[in-house]
DSSP file (Angstrom, degrees, kcal/mol; ACC not computed):
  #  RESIDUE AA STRUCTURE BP1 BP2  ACC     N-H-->O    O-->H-N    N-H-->O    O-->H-N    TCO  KAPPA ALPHA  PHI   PSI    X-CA   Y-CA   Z-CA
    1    1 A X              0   0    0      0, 0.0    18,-0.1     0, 0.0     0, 0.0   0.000 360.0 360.0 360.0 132.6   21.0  -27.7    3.6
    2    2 A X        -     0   0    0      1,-0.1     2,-0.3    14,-0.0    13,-0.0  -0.054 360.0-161.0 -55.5 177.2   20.1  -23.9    4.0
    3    3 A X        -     0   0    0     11,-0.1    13,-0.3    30,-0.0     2,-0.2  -0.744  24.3 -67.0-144.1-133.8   21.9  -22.6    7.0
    4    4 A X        -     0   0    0     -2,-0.3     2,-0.5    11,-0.1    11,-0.2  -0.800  37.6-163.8 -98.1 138.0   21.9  -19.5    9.7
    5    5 A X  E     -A   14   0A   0      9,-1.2     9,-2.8    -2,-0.2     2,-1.1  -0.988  22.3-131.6-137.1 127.6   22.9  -16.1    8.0
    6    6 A X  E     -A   13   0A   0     -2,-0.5     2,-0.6     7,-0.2     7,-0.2  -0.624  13.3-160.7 -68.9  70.5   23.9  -13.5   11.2
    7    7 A X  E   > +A   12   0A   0      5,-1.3     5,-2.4    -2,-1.1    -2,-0.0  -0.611  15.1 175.4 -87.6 124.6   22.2  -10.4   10.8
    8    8 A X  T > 5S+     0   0    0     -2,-0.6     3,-4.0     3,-0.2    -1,-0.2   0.972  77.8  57.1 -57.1 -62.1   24.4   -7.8   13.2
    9    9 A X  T 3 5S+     0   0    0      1,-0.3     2,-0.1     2,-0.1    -2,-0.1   0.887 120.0  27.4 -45.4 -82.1   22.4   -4.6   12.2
   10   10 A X  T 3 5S-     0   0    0      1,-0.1    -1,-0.3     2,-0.1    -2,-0.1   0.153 107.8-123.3 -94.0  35.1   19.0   -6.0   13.3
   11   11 A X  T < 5 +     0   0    0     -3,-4.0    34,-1.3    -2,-0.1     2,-0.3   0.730  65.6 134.4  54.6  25.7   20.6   -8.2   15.9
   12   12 A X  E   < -Ab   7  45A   0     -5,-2.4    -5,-1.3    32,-0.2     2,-0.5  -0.867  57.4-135.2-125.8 163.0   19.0  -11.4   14.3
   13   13 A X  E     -Ab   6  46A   0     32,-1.9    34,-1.5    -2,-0.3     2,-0.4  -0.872  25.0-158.9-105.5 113.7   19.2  -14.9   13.1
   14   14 A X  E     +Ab   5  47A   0     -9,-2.8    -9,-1.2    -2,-0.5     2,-0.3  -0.485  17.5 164.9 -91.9 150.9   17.6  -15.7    9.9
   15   15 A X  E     - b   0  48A   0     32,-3.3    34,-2.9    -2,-0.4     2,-0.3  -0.908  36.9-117.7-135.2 151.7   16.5  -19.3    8.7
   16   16 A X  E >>  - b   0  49A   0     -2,-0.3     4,-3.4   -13,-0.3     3,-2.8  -0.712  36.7 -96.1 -98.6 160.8   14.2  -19.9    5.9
   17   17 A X  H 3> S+     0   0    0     32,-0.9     4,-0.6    -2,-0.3    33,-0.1   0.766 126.6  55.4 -49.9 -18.4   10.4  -21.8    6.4
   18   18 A X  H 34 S+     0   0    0      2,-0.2    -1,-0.2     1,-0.1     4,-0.1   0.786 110.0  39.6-100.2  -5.1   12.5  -25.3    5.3
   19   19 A X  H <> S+     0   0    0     -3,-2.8     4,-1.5     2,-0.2     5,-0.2   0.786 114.4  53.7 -95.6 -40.0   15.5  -25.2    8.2
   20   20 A X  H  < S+     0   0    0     -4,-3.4     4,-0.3     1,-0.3    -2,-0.2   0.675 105.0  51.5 -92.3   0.9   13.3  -24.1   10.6
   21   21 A X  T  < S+     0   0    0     -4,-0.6    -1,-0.3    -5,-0.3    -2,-0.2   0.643 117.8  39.5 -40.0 -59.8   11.2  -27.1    9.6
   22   22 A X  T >4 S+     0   0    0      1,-0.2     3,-0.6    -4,-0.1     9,-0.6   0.750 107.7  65.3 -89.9  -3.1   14.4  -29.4   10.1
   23   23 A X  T 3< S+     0   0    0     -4,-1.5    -1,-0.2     7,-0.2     4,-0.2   0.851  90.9  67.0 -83.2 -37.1   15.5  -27.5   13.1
   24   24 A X  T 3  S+     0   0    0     -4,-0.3     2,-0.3    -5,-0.2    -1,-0.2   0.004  76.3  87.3 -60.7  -5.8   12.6  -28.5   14.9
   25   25 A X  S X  S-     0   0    0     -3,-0.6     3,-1.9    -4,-0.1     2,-0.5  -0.866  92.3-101.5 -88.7 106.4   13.3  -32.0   15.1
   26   26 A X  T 3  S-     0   0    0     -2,-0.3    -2,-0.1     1,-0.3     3,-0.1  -0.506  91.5  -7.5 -64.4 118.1   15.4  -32.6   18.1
   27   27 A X  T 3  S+     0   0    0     -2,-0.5    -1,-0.3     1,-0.3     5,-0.1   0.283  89.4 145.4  55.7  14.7   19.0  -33.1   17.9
   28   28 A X    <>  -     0   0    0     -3,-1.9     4,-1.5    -5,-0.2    -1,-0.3  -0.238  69.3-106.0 -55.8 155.1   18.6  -33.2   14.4
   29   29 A X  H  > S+     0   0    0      2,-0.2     4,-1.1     1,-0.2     3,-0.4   0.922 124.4  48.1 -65.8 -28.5   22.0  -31.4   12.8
   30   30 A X  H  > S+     0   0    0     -8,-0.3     4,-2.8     2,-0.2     5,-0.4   0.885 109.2  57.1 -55.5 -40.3   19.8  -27.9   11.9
   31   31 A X  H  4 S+     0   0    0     -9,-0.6     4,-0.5    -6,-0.3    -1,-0.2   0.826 114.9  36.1 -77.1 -13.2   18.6  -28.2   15.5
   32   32 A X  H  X S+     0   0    0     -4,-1.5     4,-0.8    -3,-0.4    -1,-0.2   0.853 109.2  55.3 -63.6 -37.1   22.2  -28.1   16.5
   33   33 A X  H >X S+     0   0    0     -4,-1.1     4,-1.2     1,-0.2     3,-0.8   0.872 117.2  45.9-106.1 -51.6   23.5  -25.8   14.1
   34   34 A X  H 3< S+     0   0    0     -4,-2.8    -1,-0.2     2,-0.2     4,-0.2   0.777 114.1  45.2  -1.0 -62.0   20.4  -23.5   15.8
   35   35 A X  H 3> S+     0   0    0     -4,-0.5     4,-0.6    -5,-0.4    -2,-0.2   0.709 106.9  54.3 -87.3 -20.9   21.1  -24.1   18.9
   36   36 A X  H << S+     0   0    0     -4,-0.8     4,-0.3    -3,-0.8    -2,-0.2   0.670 118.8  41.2 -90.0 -22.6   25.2  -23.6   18.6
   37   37 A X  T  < S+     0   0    0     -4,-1.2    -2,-0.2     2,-0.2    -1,-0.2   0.249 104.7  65.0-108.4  25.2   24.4  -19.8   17.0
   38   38 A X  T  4 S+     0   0    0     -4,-0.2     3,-0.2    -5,-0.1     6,-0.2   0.674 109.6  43.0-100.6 -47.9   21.4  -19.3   19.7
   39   39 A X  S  < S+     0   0    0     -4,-0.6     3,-0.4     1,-0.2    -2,-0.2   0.567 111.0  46.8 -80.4 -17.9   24.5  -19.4   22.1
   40   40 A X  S    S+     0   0    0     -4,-0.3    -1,-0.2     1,-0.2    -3,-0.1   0.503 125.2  41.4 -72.9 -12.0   27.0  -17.3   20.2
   41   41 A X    >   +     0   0    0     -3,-0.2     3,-1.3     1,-0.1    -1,-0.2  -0.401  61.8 156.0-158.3  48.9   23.8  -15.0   20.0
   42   42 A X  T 3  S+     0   0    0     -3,-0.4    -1,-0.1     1,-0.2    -2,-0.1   0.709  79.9  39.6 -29.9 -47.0   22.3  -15.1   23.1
   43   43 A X  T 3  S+     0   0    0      2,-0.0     2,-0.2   -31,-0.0    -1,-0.2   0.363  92.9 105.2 -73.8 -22.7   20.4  -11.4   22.6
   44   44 A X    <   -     0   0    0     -3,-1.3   -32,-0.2    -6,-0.2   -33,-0.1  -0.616  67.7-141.3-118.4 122.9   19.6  -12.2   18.7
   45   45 A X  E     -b   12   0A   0    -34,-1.3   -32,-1.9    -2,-0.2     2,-0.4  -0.148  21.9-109.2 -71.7-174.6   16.0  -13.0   18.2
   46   46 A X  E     -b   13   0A   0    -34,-0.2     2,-0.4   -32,-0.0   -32,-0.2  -0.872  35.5-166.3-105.2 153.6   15.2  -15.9   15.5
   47   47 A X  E     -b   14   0A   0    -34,-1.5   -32,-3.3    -2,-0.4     2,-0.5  -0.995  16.4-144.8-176.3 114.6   13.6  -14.7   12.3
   48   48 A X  E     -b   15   0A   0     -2,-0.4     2,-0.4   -34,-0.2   -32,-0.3  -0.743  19.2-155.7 -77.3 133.8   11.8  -16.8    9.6
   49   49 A X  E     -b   16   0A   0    -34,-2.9   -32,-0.9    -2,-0.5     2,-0.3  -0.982  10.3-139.3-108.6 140.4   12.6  -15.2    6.1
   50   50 A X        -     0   0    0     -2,-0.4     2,-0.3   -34,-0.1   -35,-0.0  -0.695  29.5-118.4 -98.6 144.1   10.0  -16.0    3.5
   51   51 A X        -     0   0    0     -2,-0.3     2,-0.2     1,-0.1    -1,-0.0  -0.668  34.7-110.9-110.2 129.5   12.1  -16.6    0.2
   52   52 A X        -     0   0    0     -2,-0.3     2,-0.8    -3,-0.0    -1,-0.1  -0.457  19.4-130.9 -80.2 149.7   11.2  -14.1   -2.5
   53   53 A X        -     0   0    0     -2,-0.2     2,-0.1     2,-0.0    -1,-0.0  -0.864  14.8-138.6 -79.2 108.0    9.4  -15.0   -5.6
   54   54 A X        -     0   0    0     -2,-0.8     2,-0.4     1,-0.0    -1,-0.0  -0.508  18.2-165.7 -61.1 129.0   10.8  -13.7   -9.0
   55   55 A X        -     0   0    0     -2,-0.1    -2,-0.0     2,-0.0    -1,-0.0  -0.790  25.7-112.4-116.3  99.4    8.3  -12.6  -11.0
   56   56 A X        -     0   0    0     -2,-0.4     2,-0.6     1,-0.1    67,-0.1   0.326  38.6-161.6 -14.7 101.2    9.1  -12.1  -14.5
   57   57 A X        -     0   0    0     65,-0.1     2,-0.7     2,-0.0    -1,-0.1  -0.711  16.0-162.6-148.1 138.9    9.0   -8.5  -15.4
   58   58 A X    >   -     0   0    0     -2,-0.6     3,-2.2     1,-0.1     2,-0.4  -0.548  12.4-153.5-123.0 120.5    8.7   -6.5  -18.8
   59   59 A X  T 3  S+     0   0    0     -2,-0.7     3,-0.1     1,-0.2    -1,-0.1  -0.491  83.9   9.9 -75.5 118.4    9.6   -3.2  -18.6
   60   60 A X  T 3  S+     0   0    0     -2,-0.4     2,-1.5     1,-0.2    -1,-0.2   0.681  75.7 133.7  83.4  21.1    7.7   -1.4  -21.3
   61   61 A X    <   +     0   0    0     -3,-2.2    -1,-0.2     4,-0.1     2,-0.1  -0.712  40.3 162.9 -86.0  76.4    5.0   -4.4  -22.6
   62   62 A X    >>  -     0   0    0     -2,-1.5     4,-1.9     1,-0.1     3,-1.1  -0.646  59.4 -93.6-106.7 175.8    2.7   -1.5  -22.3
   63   63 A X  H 3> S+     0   0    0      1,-0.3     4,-3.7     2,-0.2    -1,-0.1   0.958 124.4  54.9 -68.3 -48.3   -1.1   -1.8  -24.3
   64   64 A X  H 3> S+     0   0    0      1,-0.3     4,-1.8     2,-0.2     5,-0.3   0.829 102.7  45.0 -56.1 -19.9    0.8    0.0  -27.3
   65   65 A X  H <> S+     0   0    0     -3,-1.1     4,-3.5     2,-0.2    -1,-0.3   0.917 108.9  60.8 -80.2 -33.1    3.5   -1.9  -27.8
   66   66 A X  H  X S+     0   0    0     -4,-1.9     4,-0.8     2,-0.2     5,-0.2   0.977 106.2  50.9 -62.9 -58.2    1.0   -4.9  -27.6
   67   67 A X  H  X S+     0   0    0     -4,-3.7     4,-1.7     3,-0.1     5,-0.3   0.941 107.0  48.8 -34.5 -88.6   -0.8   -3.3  -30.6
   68   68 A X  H  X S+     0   0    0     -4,-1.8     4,-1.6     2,-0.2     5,-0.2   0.858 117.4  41.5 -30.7 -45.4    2.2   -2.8  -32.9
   69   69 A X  H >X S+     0   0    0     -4,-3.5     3,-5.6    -5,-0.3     4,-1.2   0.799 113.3  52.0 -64.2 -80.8    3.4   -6.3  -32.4
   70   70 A X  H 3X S+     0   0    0     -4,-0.8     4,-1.8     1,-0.3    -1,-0.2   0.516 118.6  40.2 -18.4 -52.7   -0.2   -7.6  -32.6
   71   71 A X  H 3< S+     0   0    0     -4,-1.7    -1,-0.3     1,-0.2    -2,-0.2   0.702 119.2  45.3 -87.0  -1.8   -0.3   -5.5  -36.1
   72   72 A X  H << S+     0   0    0     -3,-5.6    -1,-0.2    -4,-1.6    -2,-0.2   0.846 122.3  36.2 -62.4 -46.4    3.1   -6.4  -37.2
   73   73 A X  H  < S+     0   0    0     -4,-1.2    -2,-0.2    -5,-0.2    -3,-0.2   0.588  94.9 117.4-101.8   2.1    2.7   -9.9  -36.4
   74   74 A X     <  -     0   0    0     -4,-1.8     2,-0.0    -5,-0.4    -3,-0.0  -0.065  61.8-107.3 -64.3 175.6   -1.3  -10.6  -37.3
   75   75 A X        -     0   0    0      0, 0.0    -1,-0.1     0, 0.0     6,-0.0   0.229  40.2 -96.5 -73.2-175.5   -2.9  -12.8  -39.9
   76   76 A X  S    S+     0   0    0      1,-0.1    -2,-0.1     2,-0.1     0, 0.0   0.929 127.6  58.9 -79.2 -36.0   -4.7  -11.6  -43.3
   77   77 A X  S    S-     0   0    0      1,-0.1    -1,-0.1     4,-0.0    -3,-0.0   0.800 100.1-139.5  -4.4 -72.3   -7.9  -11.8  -40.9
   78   78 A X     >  +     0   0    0      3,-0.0     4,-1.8     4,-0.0    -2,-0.1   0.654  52.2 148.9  76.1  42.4   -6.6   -9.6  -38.6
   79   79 A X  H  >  +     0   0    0      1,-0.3     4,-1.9     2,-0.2     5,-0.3   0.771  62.5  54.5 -89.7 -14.5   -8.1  -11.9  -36.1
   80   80 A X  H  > S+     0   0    0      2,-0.2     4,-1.4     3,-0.1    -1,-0.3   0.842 108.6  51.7 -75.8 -28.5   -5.6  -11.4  -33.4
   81   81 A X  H  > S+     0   0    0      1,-0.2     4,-1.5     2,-0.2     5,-0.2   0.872 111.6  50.9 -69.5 -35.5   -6.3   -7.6  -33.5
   82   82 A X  H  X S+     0   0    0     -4,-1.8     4,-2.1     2,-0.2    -2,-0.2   0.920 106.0  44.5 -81.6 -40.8   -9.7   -8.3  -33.3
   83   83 A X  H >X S+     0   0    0     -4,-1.9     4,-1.6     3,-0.2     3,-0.8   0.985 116.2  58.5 -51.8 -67.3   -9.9  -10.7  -30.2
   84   84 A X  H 3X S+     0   0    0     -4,-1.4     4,-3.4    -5,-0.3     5,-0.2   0.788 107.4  43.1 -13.6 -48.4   -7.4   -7.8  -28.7
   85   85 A X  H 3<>S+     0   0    0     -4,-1.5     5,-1.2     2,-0.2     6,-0.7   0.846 114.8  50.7 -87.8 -20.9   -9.8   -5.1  -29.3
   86   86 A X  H X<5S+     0   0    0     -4,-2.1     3,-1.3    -3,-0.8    -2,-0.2   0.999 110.4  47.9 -67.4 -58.1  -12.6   -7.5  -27.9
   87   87 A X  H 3<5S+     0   0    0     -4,-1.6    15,-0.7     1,-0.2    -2,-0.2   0.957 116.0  48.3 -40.7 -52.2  -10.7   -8.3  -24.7
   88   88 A X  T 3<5S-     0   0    0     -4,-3.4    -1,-0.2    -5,-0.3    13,-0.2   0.518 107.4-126.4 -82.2  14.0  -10.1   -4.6  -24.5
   89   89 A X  T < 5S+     0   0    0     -3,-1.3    10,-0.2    -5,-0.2    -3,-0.2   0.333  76.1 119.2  79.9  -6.9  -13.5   -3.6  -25.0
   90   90 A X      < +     0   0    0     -5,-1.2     2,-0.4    -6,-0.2    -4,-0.2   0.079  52.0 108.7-104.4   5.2  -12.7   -1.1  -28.1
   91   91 A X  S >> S-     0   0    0     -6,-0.7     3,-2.0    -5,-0.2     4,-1.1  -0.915  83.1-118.9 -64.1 118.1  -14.9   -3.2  -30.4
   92   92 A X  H 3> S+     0   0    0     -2,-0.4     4,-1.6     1,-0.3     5,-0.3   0.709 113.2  47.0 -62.0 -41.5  -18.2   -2.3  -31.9
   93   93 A X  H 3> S+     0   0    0      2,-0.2     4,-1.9     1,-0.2    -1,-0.3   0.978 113.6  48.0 -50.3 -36.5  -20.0   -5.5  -30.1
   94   94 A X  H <4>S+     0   0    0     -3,-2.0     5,-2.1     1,-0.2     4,-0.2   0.974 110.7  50.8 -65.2 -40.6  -18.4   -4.7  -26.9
   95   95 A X  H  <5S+     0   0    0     -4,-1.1     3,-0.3     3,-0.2    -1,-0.2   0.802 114.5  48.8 -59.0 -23.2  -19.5   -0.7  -27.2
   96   96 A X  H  <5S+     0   0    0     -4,-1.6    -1,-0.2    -5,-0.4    -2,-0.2   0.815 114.0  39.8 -64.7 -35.7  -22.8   -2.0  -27.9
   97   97 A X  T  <5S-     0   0    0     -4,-1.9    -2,-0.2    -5,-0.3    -1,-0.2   0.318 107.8-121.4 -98.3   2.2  -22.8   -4.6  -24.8
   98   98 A X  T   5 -     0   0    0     -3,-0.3    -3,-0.2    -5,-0.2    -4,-0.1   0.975  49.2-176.1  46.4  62.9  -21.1   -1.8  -22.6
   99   99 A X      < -     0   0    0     -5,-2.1     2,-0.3   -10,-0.2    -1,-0.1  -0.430  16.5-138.0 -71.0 140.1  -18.4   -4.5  -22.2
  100  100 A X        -     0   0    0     -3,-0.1   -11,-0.2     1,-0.1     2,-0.1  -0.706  20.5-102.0 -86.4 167.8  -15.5   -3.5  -19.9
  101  101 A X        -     0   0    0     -2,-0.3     2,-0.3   -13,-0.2   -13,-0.2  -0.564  34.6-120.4 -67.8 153.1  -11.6   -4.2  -20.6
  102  102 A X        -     0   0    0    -15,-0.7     5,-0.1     1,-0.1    -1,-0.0  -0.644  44.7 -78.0 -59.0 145.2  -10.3   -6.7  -18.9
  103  103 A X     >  -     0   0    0     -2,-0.3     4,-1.3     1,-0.1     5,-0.2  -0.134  38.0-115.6 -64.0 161.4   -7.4   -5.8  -16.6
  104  104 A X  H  > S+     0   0    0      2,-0.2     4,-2.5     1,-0.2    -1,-0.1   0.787 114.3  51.2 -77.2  -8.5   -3.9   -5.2  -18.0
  105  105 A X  H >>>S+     0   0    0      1,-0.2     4,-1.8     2,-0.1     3,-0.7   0.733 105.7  48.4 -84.0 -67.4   -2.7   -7.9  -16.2
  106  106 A X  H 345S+     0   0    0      1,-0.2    -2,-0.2     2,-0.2    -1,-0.2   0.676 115.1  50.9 -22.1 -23.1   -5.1  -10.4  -17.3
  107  107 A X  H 3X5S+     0   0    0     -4,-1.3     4,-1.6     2,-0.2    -1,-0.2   0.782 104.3  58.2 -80.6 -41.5   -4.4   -9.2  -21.0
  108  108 A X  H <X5S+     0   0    0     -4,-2.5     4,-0.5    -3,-0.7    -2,-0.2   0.329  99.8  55.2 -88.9  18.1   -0.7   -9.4  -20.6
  109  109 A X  H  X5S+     0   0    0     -4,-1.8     4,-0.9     2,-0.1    -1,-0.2   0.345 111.3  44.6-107.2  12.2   -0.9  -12.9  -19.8
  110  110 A X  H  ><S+     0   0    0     -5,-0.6     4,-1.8     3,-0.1    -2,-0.2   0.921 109.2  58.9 -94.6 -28.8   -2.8  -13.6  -23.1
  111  111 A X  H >X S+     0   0    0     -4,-1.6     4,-0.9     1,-0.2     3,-0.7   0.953 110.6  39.8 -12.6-102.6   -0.5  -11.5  -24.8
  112  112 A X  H 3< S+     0   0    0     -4,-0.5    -1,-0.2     1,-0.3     6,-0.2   0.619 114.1  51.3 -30.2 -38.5    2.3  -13.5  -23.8
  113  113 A X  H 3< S+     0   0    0     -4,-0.9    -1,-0.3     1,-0.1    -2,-0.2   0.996 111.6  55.1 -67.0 -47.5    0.4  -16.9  -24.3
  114  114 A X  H << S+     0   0    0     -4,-1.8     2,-0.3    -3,-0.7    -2,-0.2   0.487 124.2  17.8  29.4 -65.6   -0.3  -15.4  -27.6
  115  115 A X     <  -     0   0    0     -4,-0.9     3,-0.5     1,-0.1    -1,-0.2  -0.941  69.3-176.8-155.0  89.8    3.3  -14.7  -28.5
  116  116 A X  S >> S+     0   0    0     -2,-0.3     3,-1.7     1,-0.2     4,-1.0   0.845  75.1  69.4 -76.8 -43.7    5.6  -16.8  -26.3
  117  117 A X  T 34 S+     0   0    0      1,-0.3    -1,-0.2     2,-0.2    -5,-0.0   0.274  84.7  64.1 -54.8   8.0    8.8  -15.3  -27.8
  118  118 A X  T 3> S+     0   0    0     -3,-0.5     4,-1.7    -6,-0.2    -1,-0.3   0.534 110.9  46.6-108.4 -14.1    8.4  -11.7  -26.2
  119  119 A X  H <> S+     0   0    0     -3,-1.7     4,-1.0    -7,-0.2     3,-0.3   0.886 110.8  47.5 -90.2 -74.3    8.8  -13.7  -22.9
  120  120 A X  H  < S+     0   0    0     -4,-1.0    -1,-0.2     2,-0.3    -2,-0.2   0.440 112.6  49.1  -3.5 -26.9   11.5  -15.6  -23.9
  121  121 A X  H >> S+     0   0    0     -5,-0.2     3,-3.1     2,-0.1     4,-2.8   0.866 113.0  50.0 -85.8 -54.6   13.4  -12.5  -25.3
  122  122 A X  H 3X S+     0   0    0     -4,-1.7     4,-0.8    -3,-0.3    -2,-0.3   0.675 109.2  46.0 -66.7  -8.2   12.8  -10.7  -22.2
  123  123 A X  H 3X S+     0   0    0     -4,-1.0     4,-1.0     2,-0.1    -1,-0.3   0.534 112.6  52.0 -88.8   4.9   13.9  -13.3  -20.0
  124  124 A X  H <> S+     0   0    0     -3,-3.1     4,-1.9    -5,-0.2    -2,-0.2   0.795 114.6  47.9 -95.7 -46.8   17.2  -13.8  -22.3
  125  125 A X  H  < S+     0   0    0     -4,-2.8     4,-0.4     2,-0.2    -2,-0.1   0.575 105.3  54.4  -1.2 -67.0   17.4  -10.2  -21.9
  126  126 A X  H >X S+     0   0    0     -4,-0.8     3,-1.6     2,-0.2     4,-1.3   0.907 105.2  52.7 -52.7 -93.2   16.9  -10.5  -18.3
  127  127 A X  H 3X S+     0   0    0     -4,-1.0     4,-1.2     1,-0.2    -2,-0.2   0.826 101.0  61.3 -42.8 -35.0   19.8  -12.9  -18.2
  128  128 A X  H >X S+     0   0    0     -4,-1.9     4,-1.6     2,-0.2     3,-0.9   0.986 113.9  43.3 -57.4 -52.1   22.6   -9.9  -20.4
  129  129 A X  H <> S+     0   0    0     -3,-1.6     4,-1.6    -4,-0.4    -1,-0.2   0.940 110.1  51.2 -79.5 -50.1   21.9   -7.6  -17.2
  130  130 A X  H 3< S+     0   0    0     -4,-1.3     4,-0.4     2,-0.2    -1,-0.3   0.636 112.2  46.8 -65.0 -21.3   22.3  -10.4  -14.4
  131  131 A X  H X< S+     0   0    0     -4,-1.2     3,-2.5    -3,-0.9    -2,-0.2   0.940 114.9  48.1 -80.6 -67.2   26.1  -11.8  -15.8
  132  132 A X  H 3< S+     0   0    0     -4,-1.6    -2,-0.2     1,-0.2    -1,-0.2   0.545 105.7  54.8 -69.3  10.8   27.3   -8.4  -16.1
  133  133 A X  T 3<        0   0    0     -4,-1.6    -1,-0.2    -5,-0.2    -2,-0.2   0.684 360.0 360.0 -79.2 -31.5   26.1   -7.5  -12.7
  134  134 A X    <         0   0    0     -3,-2.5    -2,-0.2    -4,-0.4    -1,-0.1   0.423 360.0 360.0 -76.8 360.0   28.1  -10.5  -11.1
């Protein structure tokens, strides 16, 4: 069970959206556990904290690097270069059809379905920075 974390500085007590959910239930143990630092901390407002999302993110997947791989890693076709250039409008149908790009995000999650292993590196990556930080 999450519990109450004391913040002194801004004089508060934070709970996340799922304690203060079980806190809310009367005489439940959260609504005690609530209710015993509500009296240690008369003055100290209560404070929901929204739990952050991690969002996977890759520093330097920029539209060129998405090229190189794309022409490193293409077929004899070159049909992944060519969908690429269509999503990004830089084909002769698209100049024709005044096509826009798509946006870079939308592009880098086809990238990435694309080519699953550039997520998968960077989140192994990811992981080198987060041990030696601990």
């Amino acid at each position: 069970m999450s519990t109450i974390k004391i913040n002194d500085k801004n004089c508060t007590l934070e709970i996340n959206k799922t304690f203060a959910a079980k806190a809310s239930i009367f005489d439940s143990k959260a609504y005690r556990l609530l209710r015993d630092a509500r009296n240690d901390h008369p003055t100290y407002r209560v404070v929901i904290i929204a739990q952050k999302t991690v969002k996977p993110v890759f520093k330097g997947l920029t539209y060129k690097y998405m090229e190189k791989y794309i022409s490193n890693h293409d077929d004899e076709n070159n049909s992944i270069m060519k969908e690429y250039k269509s999503l990004r409008a830089k084909d002769t149908e698209s100049e024709e059809m005044l096509d826009e790009s798509f946006s870079y995000q939308e592009i880098k999650v086809w990238f990435l379905n694309r080519y699953p292993q550039i997520a998968a590196h960077h989140e192994a990556r990811a992981r080198l920075l987060d041990r030696k930080a601990a």
